[in-house]
N, C-alpha and C positions, 0 to 999 in steps of 0.2 A: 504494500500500500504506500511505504514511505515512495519508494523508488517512480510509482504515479506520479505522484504530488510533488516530486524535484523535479521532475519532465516538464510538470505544469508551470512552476517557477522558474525554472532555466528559458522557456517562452516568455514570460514574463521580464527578462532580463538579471536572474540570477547567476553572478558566476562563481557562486561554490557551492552547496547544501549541506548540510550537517545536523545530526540529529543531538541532542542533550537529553539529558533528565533522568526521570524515572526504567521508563524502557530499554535505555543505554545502560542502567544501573543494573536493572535484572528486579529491581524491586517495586514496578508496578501492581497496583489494584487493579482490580478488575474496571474500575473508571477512571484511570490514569490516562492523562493526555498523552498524545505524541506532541513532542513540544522538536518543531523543525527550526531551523534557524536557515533563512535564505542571505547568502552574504551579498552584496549591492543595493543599488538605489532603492530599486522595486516600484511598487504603488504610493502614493500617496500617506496613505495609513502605515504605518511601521508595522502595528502588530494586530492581530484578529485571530479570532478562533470561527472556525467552523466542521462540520461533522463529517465525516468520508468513511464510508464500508464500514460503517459502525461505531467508529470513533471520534471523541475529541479530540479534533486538531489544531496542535496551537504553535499559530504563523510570525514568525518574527524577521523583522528584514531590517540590515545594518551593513554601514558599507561594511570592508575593513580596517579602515582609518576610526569609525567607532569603536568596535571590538577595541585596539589598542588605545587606546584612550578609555575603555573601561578598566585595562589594567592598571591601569593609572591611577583612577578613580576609587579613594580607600573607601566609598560606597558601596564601588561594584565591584572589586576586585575579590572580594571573600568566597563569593560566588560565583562568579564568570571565570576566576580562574581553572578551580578545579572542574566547572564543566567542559573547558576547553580541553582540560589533558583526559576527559573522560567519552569524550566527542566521538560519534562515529561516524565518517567521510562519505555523504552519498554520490555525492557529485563535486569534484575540483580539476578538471583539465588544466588551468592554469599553478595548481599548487597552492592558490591562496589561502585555502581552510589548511592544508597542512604545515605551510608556515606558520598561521597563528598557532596550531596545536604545540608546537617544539615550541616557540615563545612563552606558550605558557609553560609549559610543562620546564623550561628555564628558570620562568619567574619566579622572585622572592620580595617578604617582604619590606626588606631591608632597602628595596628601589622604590621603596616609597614612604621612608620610616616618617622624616619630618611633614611629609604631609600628611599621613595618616592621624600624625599626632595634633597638628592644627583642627584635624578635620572632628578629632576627638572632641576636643577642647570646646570648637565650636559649634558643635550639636546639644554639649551636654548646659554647656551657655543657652541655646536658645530654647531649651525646652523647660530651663527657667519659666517662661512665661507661662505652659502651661500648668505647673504648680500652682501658679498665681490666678489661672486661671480655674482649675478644681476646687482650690480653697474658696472662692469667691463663689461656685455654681452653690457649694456647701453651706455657706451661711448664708445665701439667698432662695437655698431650698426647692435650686435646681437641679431635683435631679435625673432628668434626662440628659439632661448638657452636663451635669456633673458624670454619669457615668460613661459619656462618650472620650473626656479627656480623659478619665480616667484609665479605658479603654485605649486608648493614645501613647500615654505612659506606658502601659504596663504590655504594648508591643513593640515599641522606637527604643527603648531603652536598653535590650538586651542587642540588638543592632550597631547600638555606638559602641558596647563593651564588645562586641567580635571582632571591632576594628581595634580597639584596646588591645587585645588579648592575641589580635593577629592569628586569628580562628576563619581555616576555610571550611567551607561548607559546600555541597556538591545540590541540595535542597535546600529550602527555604525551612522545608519542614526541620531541619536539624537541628538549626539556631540555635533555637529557644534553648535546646536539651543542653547542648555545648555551653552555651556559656554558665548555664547552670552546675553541669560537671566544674566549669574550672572554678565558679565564683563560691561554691559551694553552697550546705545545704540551708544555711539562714536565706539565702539567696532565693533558692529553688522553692521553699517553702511562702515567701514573698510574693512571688510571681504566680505562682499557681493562686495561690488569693488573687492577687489584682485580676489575675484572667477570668476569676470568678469560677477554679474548678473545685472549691469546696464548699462548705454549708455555712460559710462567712452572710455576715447581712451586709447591708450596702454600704454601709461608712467604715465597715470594717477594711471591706475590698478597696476603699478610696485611699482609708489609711495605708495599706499594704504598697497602692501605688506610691504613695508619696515618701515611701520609707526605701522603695526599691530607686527612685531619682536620687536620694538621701546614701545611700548607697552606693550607689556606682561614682555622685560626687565625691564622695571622700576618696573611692578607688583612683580616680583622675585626676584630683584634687593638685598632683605637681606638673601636669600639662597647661594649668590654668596660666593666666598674664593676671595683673593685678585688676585687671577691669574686671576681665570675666570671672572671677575669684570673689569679689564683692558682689556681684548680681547672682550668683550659683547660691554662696552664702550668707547672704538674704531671706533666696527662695528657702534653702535649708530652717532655717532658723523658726520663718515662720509655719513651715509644714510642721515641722517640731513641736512647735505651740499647740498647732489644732489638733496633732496627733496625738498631744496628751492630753488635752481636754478631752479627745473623744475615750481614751481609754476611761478617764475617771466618770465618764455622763453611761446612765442606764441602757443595756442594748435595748437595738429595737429591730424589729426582725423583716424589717424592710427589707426587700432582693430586686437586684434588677440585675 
């Protein structure tokens, strides 16, 4: 089926194809995408899914000047890397998907240490605002908009610590688990509250977020500048306050 659908993109003006993911891994579900990767311009849309011989098909198109510049990129690099060294070649008459494959499979994160760490620093700064923002949905006694940041938190935050930690990842789905393993189990136990996988009530789960930001700032805490080290430790401060007022106020068995 893949070898179709690189026929139909190389029409399209693809010149390499390459397959990632689950498939490539061996460890798909029974409704695991084909996630293809077409390397050039393509269509207008970069990325779309749709259904072929039974499956979900998920279309992504990028020159090769992107691809290298995602290695770059200590966003995308935790991830892009190792799909690249895990890559399976559908179509490359010109060699450009196996170039990038040996580049990654080269790569280290050491060619990109001081940005990684900038990139650290100023993720864990701007998500500041949403503490300030949770705390403020909470004593305004919102909480639909207090559990969406929350929700917020408690999925961006383990993302900046993988670029911390200089943790790849070949899924999305591993993330979570990785950074858990390395940050350990106060960590792991945090985060499963904020994601809401236990019988926590809702300020409990809010409190959890704000103590997992609370958390990973101290872990970061020497990447900071003196700017962003007064607005981190701010947010800190005040999350602190609410989070021990809500420990001492009576539960309430509110869930969202």
């Amino acid at each position: 089926m893949s070898k179709a659908v690189s026929r139909r993109l190389v029409k399209l003006g693809a010149e390499a194809v390459v397959l990632f993911g689950s498939r490539v891994r061996e460890d798909a579900y029974e409704e695991s995408d084909i996630d293809i990767h077409a390397i050039g311009t393509g269509p207008s849309c970069r990325y779309r899914l749709e259904r072929s011989q039974g499956f979900l098909v998920s279309l992504c198109w990028m020159t090769s000047a992107q691809h290298r510049r995602a290695f770059k990129n200590p966003s995308e690099a935790g991830g892009m890397v190792p799909a690249w060294r895990n890559a399976v070649i559908v179509y490359d008459p010109k060699g450009i998907a196996d170039s990038l494959k040996r580049e990654a499979k080269r790569w280290r994160w050491q060619l990109i240490d001081k940005k990684a760490d900038r990139w650290v620093a100023e993720e864990i700064t701007g998500y500041a605002a949403e503490v300030h923002r949770l705390i403020g949905n909470l004593q305004l006694g919102r909480t639909h908009a207090g559990a969406v940041v929350r929700s917020v938190l408690a999925l961006r935050i383990a993302p900046i610590l993988a670029v911390h930690y200089r943790i790849l990842f070949d899924s999305e789905n591993q993330l979570w688990n990785l950074v858990s393993a390395k940050v350990g189990a106060e960590w792991e136990q945090l985060q499963g509250a904020a994601l809401g996988e236990g019988k926590q009530n809702f300020e409990e789960t809010c409190k959890a977020a704000l103590q997992l930001y609370a958390k990973a700032a101290d872990i970061v805490r020497h990447l900071l500048n003196l700017q962003q080290y007064e607005v981190v430790r701010h947010a800190c401060q005040v999350a602190s306050s609410l989070t021990a007022r809500a420990s001492a106020a009576p539960r309430q068995e509110e869930r969202i």
